[in-house]
C-alpha positions as CSV (number, residue, x, y, z in Angstrom):
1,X,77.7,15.6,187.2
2,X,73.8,15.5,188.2
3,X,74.1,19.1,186.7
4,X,75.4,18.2,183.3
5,X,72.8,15.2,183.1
6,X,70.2,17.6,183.4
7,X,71.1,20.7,180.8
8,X,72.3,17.8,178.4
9,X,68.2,16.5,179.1
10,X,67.1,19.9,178.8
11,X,69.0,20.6,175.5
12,X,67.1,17.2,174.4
13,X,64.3,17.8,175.0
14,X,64.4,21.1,173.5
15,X,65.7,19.9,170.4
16,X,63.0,17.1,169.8
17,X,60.3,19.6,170.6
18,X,61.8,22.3,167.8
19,X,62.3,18.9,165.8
20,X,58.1,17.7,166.2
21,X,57.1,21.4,165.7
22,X,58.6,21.6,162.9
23,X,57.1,17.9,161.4
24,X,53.8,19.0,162.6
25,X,54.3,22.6,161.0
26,X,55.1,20.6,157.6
27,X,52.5,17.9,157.5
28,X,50.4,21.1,157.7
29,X,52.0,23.0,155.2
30,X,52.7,20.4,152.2
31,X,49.4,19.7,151.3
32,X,48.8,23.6,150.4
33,X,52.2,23.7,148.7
34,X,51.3,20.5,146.4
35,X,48.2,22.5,145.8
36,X,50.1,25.4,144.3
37,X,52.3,23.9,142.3
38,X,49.5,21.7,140.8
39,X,46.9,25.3,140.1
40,X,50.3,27.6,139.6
41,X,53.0,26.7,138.5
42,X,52.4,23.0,136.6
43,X,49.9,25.2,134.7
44,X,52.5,28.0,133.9
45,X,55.2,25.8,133.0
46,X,53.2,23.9,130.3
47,X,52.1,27.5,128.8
48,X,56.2,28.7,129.0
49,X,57.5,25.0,127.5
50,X,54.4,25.3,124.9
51,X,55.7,28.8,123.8
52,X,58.6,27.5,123.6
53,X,58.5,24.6,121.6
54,X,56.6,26.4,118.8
55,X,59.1,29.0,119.1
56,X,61.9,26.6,118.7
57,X,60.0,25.1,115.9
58,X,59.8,27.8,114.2
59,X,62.8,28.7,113.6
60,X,64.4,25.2,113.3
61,X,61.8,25.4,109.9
62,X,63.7,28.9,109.3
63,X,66.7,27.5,109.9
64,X,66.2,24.2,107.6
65,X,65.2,26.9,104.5
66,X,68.4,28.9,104.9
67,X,70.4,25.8,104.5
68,X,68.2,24.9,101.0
69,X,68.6,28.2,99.7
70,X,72.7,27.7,100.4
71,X,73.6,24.7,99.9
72,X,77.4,24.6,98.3
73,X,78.0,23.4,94.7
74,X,78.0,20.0,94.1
């Protein structure tokens, strides 16, 4: 049983090590990664939405002239 007591320790012990490696590994890690999406891809995504919200604006105006010039009989 002593045996068991001690790989079931062991097997602990191992896993909160992999577990605080991993923490410390983030608390590294997410800073940078904030940094990036705040120079590369906040700044992308504005430029992509801007695109397309004057592309969608144009052709809702398009779309708003093709129903003038057809509009049924009254």
């Amino acid at each position: 049983m002593n045996d068991f007591n001690r790989k079931v320790e062991d097997a602990s012990t191992r896993v909160s090590q992999t577990i605080n490696d991993a923490a410390q590994r983030l608390e590294k890690e997410i800073p940078e990664f904030i940094k990036y999406l705040n120079d590369e891809v906040v700044p992308a995504v504005r430029t992509q939405s801007t695109k397309a919200l004057r592309t969608a604006s144009q052709k809702l105006a398009e779309f708003a002239d093709y129903m003038e010039k057809h509009q049924p009989p009254k």
